[in-house]
N, C-alpha and C positions, 0 to 999 in steps of 0.2 A: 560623714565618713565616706572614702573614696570607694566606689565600687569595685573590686578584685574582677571584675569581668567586662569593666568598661573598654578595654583595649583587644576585646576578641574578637575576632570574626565573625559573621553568618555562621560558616561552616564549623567554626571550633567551639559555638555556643550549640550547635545542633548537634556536633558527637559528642560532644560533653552531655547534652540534654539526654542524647535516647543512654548515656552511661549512669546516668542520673537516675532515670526511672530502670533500668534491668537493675541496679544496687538496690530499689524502692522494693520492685519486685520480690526480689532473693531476699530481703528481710520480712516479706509477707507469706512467700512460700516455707519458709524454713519455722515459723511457727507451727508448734503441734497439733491447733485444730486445723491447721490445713494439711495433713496427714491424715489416710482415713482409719488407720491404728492409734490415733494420739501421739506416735511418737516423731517427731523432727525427721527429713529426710536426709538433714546434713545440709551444711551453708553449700559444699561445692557440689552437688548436685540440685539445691533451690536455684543456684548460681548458674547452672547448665540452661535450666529447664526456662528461669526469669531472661536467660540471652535466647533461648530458645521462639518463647514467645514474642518478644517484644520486637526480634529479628523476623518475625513469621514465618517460622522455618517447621518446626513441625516433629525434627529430631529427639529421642525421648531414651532417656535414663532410667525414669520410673514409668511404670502405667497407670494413664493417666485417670482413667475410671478407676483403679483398684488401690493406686498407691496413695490418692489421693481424695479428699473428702470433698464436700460439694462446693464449700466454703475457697477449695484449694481451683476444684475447677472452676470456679468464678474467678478467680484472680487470675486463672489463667487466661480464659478468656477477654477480660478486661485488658489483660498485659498485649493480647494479638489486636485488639482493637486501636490500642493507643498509638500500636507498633508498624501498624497499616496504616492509619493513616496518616501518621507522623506526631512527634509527641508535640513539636509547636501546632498543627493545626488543631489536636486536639484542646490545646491551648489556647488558640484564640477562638476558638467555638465557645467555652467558658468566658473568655474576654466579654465578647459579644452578647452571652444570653446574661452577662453581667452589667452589660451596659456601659462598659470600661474602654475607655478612646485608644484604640490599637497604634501606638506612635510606628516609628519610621523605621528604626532599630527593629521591632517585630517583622516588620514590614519586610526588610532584608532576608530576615531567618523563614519568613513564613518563605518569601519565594525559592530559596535556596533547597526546603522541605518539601513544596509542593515540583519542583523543576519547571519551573515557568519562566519564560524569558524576563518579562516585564511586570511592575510591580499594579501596573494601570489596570484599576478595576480587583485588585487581588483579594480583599475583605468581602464582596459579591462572589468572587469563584469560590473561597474558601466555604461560603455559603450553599453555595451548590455545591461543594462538595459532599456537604455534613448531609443536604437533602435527597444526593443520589448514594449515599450509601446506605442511610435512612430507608427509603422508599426498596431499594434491589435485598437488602439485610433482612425488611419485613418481609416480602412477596416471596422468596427463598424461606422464609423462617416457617411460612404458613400451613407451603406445600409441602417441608418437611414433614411439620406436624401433621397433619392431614395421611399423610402416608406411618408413620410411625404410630399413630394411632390404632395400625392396625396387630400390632405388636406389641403395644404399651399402652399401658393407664394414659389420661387425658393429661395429667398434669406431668409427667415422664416425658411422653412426646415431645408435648411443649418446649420443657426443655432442652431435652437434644435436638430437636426443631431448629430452637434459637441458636444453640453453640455453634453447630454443623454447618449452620448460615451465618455467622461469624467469623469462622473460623476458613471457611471456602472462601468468600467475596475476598480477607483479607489473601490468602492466596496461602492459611497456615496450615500444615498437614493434621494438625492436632485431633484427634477422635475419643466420642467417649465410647469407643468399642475396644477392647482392647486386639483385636486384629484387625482393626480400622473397617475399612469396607469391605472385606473380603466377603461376608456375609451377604452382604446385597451386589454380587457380582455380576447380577444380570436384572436385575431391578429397572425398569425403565424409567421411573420416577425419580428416584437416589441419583442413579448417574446422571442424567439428563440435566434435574437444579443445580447437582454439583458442580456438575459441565460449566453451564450456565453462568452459575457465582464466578467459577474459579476465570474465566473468557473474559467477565465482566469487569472484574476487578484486578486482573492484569492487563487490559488493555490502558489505563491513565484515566484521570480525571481531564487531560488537556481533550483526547479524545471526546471525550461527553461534551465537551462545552462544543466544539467543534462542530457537531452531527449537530447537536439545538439548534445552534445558528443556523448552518443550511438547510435545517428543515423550517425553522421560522422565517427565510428569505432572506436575512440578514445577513448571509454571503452569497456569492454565485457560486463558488465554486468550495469544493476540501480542501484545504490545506496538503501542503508536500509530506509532512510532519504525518496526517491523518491519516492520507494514501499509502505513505512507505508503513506503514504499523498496521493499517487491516492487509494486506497484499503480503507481508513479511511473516504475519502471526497466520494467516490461513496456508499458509504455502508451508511451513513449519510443521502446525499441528495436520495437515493431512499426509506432508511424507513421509514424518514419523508415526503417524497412524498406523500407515500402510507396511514402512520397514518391520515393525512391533508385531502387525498380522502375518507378514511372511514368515519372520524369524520364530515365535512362538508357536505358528503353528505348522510348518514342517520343518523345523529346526531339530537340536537337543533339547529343548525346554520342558519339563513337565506341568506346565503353570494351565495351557488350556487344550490336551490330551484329550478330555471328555467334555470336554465344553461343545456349545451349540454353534454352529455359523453363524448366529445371530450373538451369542453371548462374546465370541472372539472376536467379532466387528467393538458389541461396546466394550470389552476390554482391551483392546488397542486403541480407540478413541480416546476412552478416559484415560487412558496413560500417558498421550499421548498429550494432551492436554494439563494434567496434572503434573507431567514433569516441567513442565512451564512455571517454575516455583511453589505450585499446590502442595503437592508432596503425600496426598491422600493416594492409597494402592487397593485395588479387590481382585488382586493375587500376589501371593508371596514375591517380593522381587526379589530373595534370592534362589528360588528357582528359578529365573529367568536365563536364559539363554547368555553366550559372553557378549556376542553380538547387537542382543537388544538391549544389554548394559551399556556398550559403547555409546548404542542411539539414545538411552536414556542421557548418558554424560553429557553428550552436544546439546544435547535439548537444556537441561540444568543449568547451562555454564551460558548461554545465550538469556532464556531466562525471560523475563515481562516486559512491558512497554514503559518507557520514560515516564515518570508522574505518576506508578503505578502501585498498587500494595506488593506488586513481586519487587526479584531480584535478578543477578545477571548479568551478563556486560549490556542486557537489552538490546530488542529485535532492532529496532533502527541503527545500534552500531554494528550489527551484523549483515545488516542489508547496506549500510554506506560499506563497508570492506567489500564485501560482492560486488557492489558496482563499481567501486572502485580497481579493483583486479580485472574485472570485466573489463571496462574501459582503458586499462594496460594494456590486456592482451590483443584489443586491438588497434592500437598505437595512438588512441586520440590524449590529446593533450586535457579536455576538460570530462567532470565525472557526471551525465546528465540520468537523470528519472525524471517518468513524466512528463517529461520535456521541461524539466528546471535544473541548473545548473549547482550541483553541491561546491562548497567552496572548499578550496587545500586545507584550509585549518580545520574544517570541519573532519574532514576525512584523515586528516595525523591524530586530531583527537583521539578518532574511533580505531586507529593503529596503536595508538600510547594507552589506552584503557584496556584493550585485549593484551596486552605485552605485558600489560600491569598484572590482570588478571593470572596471566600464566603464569609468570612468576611464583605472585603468592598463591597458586596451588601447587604448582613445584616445592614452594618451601614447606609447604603445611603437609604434604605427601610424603617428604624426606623426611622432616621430624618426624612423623609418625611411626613412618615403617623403621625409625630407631626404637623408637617408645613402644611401639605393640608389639605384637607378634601375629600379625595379621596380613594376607596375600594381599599385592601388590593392586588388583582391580578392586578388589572388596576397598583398601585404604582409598584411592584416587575417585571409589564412587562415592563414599563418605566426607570426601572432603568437597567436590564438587557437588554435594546436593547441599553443604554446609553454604559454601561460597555463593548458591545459587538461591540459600534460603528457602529451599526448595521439603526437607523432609525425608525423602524415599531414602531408604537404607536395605542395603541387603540380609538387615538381622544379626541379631546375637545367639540365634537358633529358638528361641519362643517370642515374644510379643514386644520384646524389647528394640531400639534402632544397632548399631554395631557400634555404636559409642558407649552403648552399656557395657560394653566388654572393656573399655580402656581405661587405663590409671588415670588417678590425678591428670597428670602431664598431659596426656591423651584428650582430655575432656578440655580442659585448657582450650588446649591449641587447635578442638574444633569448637569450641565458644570464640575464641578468638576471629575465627575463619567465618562464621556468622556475621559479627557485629562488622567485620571490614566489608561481606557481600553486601550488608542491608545499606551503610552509609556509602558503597561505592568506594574504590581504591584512588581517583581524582579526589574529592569530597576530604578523603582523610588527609592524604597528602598536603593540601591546598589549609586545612586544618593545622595541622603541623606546622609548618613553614610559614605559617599568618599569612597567607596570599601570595600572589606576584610581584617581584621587583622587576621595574623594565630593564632593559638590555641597553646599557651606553655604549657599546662599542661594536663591531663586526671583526671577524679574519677573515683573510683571503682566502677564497673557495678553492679547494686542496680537487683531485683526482683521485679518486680510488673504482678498483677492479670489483665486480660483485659477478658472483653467478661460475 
C-alpha cells in the first residue's frame, strides 16, 4: 500500500509531526487522572495547554501544580521536552538507541528540525545533541534540588529540581509554583541556574558544536553564524536588563518599590533574559510599567538563536536587519560583520520573515481585540509572548496567563499563534505550498518612487 505521506516534504512531515504529537498530548491531558480533582479539564483547554507545551511556550489556562495531578505534570513535561528539542530529533534518538538505520528521508526532516545547513555528519550532531541536553538538564536539575531541599522533602525537591531544569534549558515558562518564581525573587541560586538553563538552551545546538571545535583546535577561528549569536544575545539581554531596571525602578511600576539594589539588578536580568522565550517571571508582569511591556514585547518577538529550544524571528535575523539598515544608511552597497560579507538573499530572507512575523501578529491582535474584551497592549503582549513562544502574560488577575480570560475563539487563535511561532512563518509557508517552483521568466524593471 502506497504511503499517504510519500509525496511530503521535510517541512510538511515536521508540522504535521509537532501536530501529531500536541493531538497525542490533548488526548493525554484531557484524561481524568491527569486532573488533580479526577475530573477532565475539557478537550479545548488539554488542547491549549498540549500546544502550549509542545510549543515551549509556557501560557497557562489551568494551574499547573493545582489543576493538575502529578501524572498530568509528567505529561507536561514530557510534551516541553519533545517540543524543544524537536519531535523528529527526539525521534531519531529512539531510532538510534534502537539500532534502526536512519535512511535519507529522515535525514532531510531531521536537518530541517535541527536548522543546520548540511546533512554531513547529522546523526553524530543529533548525538551531541541528546548528550548536551542530557549533561546541562542534570547539572541544572541537581542544583535545583540541592536548593529546594531546603524547602521540601528530598523526594519533592527532586522533583521540581527535575521539571524546573526541563522545563528552563527547554526555554518553557511552565512552573510547578503557581505564581511561578515570584517567590524566589531574589534567590541567588533559582535565578542564577534558571538564568543559566534558559542562555543555554536558546542559544542552538549549532552554537555548542561550534565552541567544541575551537576549543578542541579543530577550527582556527568562530564561525560568522557563532559571532553574530553570542554579540547579538549579549547586547540584547544587557539593554534590556538595563531599560527593565530604569523603567521599574523610577517609573510607574509597583513590581520592585521595596525591593533591594541587589534584588532589581536580578530582576531585570532575569527578565531580561527570560523574555528571550523562557517566559518564567518573579514579579507580577502585570504590574509592570507600559514601557517595560514594550521592552518585554521587542525582546519576545526577536526571541532565541537558530537551532535553538526558543522562538522568534531569532537574534541573527535581527542582527542581519541592523546591519543591513546600518550599511544603507551609509551608502555602501555590500552588508559586512566581522569583516564577512552577508549575501542579498540572506538579508531579504531576514526582511520577508519579520514582514511575516508582523503580519501574523497584526492578524492574531485584530481577531482578538474582536473576540475579547480586553486592552489593546494587554492583547498585543499576549499574542507576542504566544508568537515568541515565550510564556509572560500580563495575568487574568490571580495565577492564571490572560488567555484564561478568553472564549473558545480566543484560545484558538492564541494556540494557533504558538504552533506558527515554534515552526517558524517560512517553515509553514514552504509547508503548504510543498516547496519552491523556479522562476521561468523575468519583467522588465519598472521605476517606482519610495520615501
Amino acid at each position: 500500500m502506497k504511503s499517504p505521506f510519500k509525496n511530503w516534504t521535510p517541512s510538511q512531515v515536521l508540522a504535521g509531526g509537532f501536530l501529531a504529537v500536541i493531538l497525542a498530548g490533548t488526548l493525554f491531558l484531557a484524561l481524568p487522572f491527569s486532573a488533580s480533582n479526577g475530573v477532565s479539564i475539557g478537550l479545548l483547554d488539554a488542547f491549549f495547554t498540549s500546544v502550549s507545551s509542545v510549543c515551549v511556550t509556557g501560557l497557562i489556562v489551568k494551574d499547573t501544580p493545582a489543576d493538575f495531578s502529578v501524572f498530568g505534570q509528567i505529561i507536561i513535561m514530557l510534551l516541553v521536552q519533545i517540543g524543544g528539542l524537536g519531535y523528529m530529533t527526539s525521534a531519531s534518538v529512539i531510532y538510534l538507541i534502537a539500532g534502526k538505520r536512519i535512511g535519507l528521508a529522515e535525514r532531510l526532516i531531521m536537518r530541517e528540525s535541527l536548522n543546520v545547513l548540511s546533512m554531513e555528519g547529522l546523526v553524530r550532531f543529533t548525538k551531541g545533541v541528546l548528550y548536551i541536553t542530557l549533561v546541562i538538564e542534570g547539572i541544572a536539575a541537581v542544583l535545583l534540588t540541592i536548593r529546594f531541599t531546603r524547602d521540601f522533602s528530598f523526594i519533592k525537591a527532586l522533583y521540581f529540581g527535575v521539571f524546573h531544569s526541563v522545563t528552563s534549558f527547554n526555554n518553557a515558562g511552565f512552573s510547578l509554583f503557581s505564581d511561578n518564581l515570584m517567590g524566589y525573587r531574589g534567590d541567588v541560586v533559582i535565578n542564577t541556574v534558571i538564568m543559566a538553563n534558559i542562555i543555554l538552551g536558546g542559544l542552538g545546538f549549532i552554537i555548542f558544536s561550534d565552541l567544541y571545535r575551537y576549543i578542541k583546535k579543530e577550527i582556527q577561528n568562530l564561525s560568522l553564524h557563532t559571532k553574530l549569536t553570542l554579540a547579538t544575545s549579549f547586547i540584547l539581554t544587557l539593554s534590556g536588563a538595563v531599560l527593565l531596571f530604569v523603567f521599574e525602578s523610577y517609573g510607574s511600576s509597583n513590581t520592585m518599590q521595596d525591593a533591594s539594589l541587589f534584588d532589581r539588578i536580578v530582576v531585570s536580568l532575569f527578565h531580561s533574559v527570560s523574555a528571550r522565550t523562557a517566559g518564567f517571571n518573579s514579579v507580577n508582569i502585570g504590574d509592570m510599567a507600559l514601557d517595560s511591556l514594550f521592552v518585554l514585547i521587542v525582546l519576545m518577538v526577536i526571541g532565541a538563536s537558530p537551532g535553538s529550544t526558543g522562538g522568534g524571528i531569532k537574534t541573527t535575523t535581527f542582527a542581519i536587519m541592523m546591519v543591513a539598515l546600518w550599511s544603507a544608511v551609509r551608502g555602501r552597497n555590500d552588508n559586512t560583520v566581522f569583516r564577512r560579507r552577508i549575501s542579498v538573499e540572506i538579508v531579504a530572507r531576514a526582511f520577508l520573515l519579520t514582514t511575516m512575523v508582523t503580519i501574523i501578529i497584526i492578524i492574531s491582535t485584530t481577531l482578538l481585540l474582536l473576540t475579547e474584551n480586553i486592552s489593546l497592549m494587554q492583547t498585543l503582549f499576549e499574542v507576542a509572548s504566544a508568537f515568541g513562544t515565550v510564556g509572560l502574560s500580563t495575568g487574568d488577575g490571580g495565577v492564571l496567563s490572560l488567555s484564561g480570560l478568553f472564549s473558545s475563539a480566543g484560545k484558538i487563535i492564541i494556540s494557533i499563534t504558538m504552533y506558527t511561532g515554534r515552526l517558524g512563518p517560512l517553515l509553514l509557508s514552504i509547508a503548504i505550498v510543498k516547496g519552491r517552483y523556479p522562476q521561468r521568466y523575468r519583467y522588465p524593471e519598472g521605476k517606482i518612487i519610495i520615501g
